[in-house]
ZAMARGU-4260 file (C-alpha; in steps of 0.2 Angstrom, whole numbers, plus 5000, padded with zeros to 4 digits):
<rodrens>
0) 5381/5620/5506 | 5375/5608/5496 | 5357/5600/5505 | 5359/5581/5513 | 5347/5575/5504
5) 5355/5579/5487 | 5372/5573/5494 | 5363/5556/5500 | 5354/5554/5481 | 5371/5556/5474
10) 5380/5543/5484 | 5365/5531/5482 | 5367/5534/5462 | 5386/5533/5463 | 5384/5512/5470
15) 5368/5511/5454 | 5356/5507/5471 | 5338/5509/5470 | 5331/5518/5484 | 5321/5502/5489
20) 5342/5492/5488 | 5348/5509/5502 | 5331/5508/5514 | 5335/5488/5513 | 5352/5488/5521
25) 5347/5502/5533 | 5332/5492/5538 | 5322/5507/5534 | 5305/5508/5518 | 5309/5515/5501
30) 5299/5530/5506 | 5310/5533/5521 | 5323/5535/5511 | 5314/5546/5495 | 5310/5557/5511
35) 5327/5560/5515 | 5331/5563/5500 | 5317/5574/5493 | 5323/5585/5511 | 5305/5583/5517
40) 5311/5572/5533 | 5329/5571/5543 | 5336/5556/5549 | 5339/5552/5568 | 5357/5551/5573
45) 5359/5533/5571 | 5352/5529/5555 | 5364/5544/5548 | 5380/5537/5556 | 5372/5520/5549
50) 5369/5528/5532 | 5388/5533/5532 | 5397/5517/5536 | 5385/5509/5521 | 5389/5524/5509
55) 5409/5524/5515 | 5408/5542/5520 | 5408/5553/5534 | 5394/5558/5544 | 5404/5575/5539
60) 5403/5575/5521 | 5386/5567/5522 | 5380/5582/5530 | 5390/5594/5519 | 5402/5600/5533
65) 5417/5591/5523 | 5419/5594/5505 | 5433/5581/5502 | 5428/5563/5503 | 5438/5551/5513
70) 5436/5533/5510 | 5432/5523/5527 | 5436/5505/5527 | 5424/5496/5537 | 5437/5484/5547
75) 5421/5479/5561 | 5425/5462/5556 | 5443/5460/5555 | 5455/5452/5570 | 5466/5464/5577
80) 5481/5456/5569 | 5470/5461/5552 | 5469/5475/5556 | 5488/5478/5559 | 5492/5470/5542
85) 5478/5481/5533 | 5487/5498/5540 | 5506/5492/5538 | 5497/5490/5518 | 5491/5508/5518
90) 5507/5516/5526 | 5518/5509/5512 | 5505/5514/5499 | 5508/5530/5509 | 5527/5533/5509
95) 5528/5527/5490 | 5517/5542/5485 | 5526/5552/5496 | 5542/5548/5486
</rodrens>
């Protein structure tokens, strides 16, 4: 299993963000964050499920439960009816790869 904080470092390089860019969006310091990622501190529940929706990951795969990433939409700020139109989208993309 591969340690959080290497998983967290590798996702943070994948988007080409600083530490200090990461620590900015979860309200956290740049040294907060080296922390994590150096394995010398843990994060509390809520800035790992924060961490996750930033990173468009699973708390799972962030961890190093799941090995397979799945990409989460972050749809917090869509209507309902936006919502609907954005699955009815991802279904057909679905069902054509299916063919």
């Amino acid at each position: 299993m591969i340690p959080f904080g290497q998983i967290l470092q590798r996702l943070r390089n994948e988007k080409r963000w600083s530490q200090s860019k990461l620590a900015e969006k979860l309200g956290l310091s740049a040294s907060q964050v080296a922390n994590y990622e150096i394995g010398r501190r843990l994060p509390s529940l809520q800035i790992l499920i924060d961490m996750a929706r930033i990173l468009g990951v699973s708390t799972d795969y962030l961890l190093g439960v799941e090995n397979e990433t799945k990409q989460i939409l972050d749809v917090s700020d869509l209507t309902s009816e936006e919502i609907s139109s954005v699955s009815s989208v991802i279904d057909c993309f679905r069902k054509s790869h299916q063919k």
